[in-house]
C-alpha positions as CSV (number, residue, x, y, z in Angstrom):
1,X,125.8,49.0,-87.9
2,X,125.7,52.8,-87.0
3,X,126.3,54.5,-83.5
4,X,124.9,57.5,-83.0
5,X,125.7,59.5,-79.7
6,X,122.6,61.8,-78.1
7,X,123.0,64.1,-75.8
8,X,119.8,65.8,-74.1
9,X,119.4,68.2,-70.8
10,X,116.3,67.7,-69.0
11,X,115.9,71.3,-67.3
12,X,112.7,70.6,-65.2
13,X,114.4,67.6,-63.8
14,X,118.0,69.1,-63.7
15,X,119.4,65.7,-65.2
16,X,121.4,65.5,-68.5
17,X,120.7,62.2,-70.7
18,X,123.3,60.6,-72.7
19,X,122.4,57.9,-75.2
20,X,124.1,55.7,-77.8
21,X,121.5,54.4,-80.0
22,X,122.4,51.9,-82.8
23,X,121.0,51.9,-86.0
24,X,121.5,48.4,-87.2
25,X,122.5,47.7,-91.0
26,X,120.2,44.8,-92.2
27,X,117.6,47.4,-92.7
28,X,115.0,45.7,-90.4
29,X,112.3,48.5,-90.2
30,X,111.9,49.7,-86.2
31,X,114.8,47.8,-85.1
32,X,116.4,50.4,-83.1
33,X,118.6,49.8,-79.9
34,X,119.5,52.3,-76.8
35,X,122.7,51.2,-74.7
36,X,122.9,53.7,-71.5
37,X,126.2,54.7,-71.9
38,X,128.2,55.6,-68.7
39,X,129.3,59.4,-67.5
40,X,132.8,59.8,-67.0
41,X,133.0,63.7,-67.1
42,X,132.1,65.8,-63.8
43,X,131.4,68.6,-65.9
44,X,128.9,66.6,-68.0
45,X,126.3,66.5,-65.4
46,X,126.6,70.4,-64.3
47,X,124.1,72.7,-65.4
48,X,125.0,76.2,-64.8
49,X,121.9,77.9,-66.3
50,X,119.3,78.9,-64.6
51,X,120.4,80.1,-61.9
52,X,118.2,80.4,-58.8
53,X,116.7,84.4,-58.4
54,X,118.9,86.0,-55.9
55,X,117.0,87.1,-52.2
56,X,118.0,88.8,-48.9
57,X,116.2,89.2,-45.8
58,X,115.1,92.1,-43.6
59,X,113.8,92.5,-40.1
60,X,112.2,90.1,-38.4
61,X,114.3,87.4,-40.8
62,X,111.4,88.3,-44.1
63,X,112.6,87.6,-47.7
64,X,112.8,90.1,-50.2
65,X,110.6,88.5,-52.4
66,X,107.5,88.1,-49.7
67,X,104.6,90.2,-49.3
68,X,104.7,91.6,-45.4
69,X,100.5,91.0,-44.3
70,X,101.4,92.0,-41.2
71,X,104.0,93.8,-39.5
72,X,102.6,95.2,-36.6
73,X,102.3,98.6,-37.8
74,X,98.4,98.7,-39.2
75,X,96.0,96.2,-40.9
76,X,96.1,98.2,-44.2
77,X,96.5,94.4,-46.4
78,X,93.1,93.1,-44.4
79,X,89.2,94.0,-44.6
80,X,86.2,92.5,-42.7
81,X,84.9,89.4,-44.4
82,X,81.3,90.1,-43.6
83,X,81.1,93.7,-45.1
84,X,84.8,94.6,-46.7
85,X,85.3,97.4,-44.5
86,X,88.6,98.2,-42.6
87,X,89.5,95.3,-40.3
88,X,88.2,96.4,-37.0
89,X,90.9,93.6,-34.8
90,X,93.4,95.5,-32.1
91,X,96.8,96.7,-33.0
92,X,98.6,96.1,-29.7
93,X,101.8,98.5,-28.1
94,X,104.0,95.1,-29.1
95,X,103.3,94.9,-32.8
96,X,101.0,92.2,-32.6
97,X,97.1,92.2,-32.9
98,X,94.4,90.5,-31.2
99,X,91.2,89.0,-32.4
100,X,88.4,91.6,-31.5
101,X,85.6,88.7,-30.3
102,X,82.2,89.2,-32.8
103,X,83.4,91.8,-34.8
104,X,84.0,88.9,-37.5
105,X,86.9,87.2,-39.4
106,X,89.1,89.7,-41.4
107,X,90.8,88.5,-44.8
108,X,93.5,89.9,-46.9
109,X,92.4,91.9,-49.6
110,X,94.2,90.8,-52.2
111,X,93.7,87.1,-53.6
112,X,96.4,84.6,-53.8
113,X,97.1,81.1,-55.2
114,X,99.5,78.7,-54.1
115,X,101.8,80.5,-51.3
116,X,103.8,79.6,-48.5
117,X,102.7,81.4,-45.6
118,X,104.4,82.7,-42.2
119,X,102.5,83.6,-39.7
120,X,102.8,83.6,-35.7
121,X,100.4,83.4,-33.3
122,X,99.6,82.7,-29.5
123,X,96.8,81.8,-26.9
124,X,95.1,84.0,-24.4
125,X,97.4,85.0,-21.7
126,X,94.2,83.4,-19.4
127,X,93.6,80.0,-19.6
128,X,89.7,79.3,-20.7
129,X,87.4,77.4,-21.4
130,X,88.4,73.6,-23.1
131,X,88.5,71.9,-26.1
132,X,87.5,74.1,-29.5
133,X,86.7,76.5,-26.8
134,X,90.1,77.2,-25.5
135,X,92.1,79.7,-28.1
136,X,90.5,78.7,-31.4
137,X,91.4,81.0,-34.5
138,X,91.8,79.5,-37.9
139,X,93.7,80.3,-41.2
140,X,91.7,79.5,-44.3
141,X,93.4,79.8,-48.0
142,X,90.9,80.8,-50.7
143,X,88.0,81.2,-48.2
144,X,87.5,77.5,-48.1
145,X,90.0,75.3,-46.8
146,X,91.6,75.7,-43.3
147,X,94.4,74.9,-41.2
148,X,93.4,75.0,-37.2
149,X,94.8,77.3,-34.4
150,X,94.4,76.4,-31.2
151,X,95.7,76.0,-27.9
152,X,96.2,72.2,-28.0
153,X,98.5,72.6,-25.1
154,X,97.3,69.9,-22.7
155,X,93.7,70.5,-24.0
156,X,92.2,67.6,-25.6
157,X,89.6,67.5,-28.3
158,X,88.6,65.5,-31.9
159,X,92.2,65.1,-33.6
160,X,91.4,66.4,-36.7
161,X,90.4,69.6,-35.0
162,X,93.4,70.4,-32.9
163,X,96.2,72.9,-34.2
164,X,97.8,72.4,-37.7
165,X,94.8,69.9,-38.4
166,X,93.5,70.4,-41.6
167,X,90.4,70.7,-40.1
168,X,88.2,67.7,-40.1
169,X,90.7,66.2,-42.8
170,X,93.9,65.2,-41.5
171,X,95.0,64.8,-38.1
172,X,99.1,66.0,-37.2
173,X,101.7,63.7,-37.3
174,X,102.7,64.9,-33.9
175,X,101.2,67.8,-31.3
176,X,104.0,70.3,-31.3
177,X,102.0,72.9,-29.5
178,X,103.9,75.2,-27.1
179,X,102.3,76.5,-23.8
180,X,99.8,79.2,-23.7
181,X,102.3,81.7,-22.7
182,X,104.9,81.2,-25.8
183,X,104.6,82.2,-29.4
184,X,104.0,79.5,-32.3
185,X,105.2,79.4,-35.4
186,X,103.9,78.5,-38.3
187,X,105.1,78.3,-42.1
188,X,102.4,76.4,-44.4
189,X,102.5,75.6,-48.0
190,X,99.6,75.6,-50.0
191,X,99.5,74.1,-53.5
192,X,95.8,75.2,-54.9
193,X,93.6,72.5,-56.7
194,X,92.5,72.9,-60.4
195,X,89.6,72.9,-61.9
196,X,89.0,72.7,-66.1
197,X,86.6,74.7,-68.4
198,X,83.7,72.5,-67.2
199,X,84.5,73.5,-63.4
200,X,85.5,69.8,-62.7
201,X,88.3,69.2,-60.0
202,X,91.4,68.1,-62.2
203,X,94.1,67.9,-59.4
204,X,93.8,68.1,-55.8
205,X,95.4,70.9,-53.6
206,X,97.9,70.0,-50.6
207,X,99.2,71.1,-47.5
208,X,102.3,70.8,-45.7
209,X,102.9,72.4,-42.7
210,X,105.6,72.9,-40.1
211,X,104.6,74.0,-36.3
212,X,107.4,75.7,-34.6
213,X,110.1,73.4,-37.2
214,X,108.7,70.4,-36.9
215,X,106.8,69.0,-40.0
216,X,103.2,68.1,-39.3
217,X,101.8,68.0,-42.4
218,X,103.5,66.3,-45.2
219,X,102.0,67.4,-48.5
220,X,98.5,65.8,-47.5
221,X,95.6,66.3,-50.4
222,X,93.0,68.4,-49.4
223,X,89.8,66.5,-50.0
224,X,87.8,69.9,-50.9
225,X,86.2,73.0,-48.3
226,X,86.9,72.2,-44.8
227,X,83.5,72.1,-43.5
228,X,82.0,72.3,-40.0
229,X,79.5,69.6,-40.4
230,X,79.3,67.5,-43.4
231,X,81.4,65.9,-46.4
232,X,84.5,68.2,-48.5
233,X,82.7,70.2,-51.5
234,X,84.7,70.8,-54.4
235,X,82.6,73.6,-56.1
236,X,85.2,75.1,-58.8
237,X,86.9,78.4,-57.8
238,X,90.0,80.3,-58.9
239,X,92.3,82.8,-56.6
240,X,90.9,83.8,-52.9
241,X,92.0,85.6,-49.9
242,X,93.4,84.5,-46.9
243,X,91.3,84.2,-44.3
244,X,91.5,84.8,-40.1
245,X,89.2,83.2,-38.0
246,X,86.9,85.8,-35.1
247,X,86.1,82.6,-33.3
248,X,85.6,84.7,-29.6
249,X,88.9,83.6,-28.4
250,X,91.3,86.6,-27.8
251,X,94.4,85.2,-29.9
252,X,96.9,86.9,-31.2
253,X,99.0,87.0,-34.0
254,X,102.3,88.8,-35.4
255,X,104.8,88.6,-38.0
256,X,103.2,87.5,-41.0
257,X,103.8,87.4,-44.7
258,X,103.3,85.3,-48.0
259,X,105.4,84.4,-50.8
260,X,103.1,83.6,-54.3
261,X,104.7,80.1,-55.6
């Protein structure tokens, strides 16, 4: 009988493998056995290469390796969705811009896959209106698929249309909204589906999302576009902008970048 020790790194996983395999002697063809054989060696489980890139962070707490969308200073990174001229929203005194009601949505433009994306945002100083009336923006990755803003502050509406919904698709584990006259946060990462050669869906794209630190979306699929009325398409599509919502609702929004996964 012959033992013969393997030793294998798994890099993906970051796990090391070490078998003994024994080769028995009577010459039984595919009679091969693997015994797990136990790790006694801290070192034999380290794995010192890769290591992770290096990043800092500058004002407003960004990373190094993000792409600032908007910093308060212009709205150079976004264009009008309807026409691709120069985003026509308000740069405020404060940094922060406002939705200019029926001049249209505005979207970044350059076109992104899977990200994870910061942005802030608040309500209308003045209370109006109720339900999807009341402070209703939107963020839509690739043009089609959208995660809700809106002031869900004691304002109650369909639950898979209040803030951090994926609109009609999946209602939040929890309604973390703050009051009208506070900032919300949100950091959202976006896997993008796939489609093959034949432009058939191959793997569903997810969500997870985190409302001022708390999780309220926990990697849910995304069932295809996020439509108004009727069922998810999945019509086959590769990199898209980033997309904000003109719904008429004066919200605003600061601070936001995107990091390409």
């Amino acid at each position: 009988m012959v033992f013969i020790t393997l030793f294998s790194c798994d890099n993906k996983a970051n796990t090391i493998i070490i078998e003994d395999k024994i080769e028995n002697d009577d010459k039984k063809e595919g009679i091969v056995e693997t015994v797990k054989k136990e790790i006694t060696d801290p070192e034999a489980t380290e794995i010192w290469e890769p290591q992770p890139k290096i990043i800092s962070f500058g004002d407003n707490n960004i990373p190094s390796d993000a792409t600032v969308l908007f910093d308060g200073s212009s709205l150079e990174a976004w264009i009008s969705t309807k026409d691709s001229t120069v985003a026509a929203w308000t740069i405020n005194t404060d940094k922060t811009m406002t939705v200019k009601p029926e001049s249209g949505d505005i979207q970044t433009r350059k076109s992104y896959g899977s990200i994870q994306l910061h942005l802030e945002w608040s309500a209308p100083d003045i209370i109006e209106g109720k339900g999807q009336e009341r402070g209703n923006s939107g963020i839509f990755f690739q043009n089609k698929y959208e995660v809700q803003i809106l002031d869900s502050y004691q304002n109650k509406t369909y639950s898979n249309g209040q803030a951090t919904s994926v609109y009609k698709q999946h209602i939040p584990l929890v309604n973390a909204t703050k009051a009208p006259d506070q900032w919300q946060t949100y950091d959202i990462i976006f896997h993008a589906p796939e489609f093959n050669t034949e432009g058939e869906k191959t793997k569903s794209g997810t969500f997870t999302v985190i409302h001022n630190g708390v999780l309220v979306q926990d990697h849910v699929e995304i069932l295809g576009s996020t439509e108004y009325i009727g069922s998810p398409k999945n019509e086959a599509h590769g990199k898209g902008p980033i997309k904000l919502q003109d719904h008429g609702n004066l919200v605003q929004y600061r601070n936001i970048w995107v990091r390409e996964l």
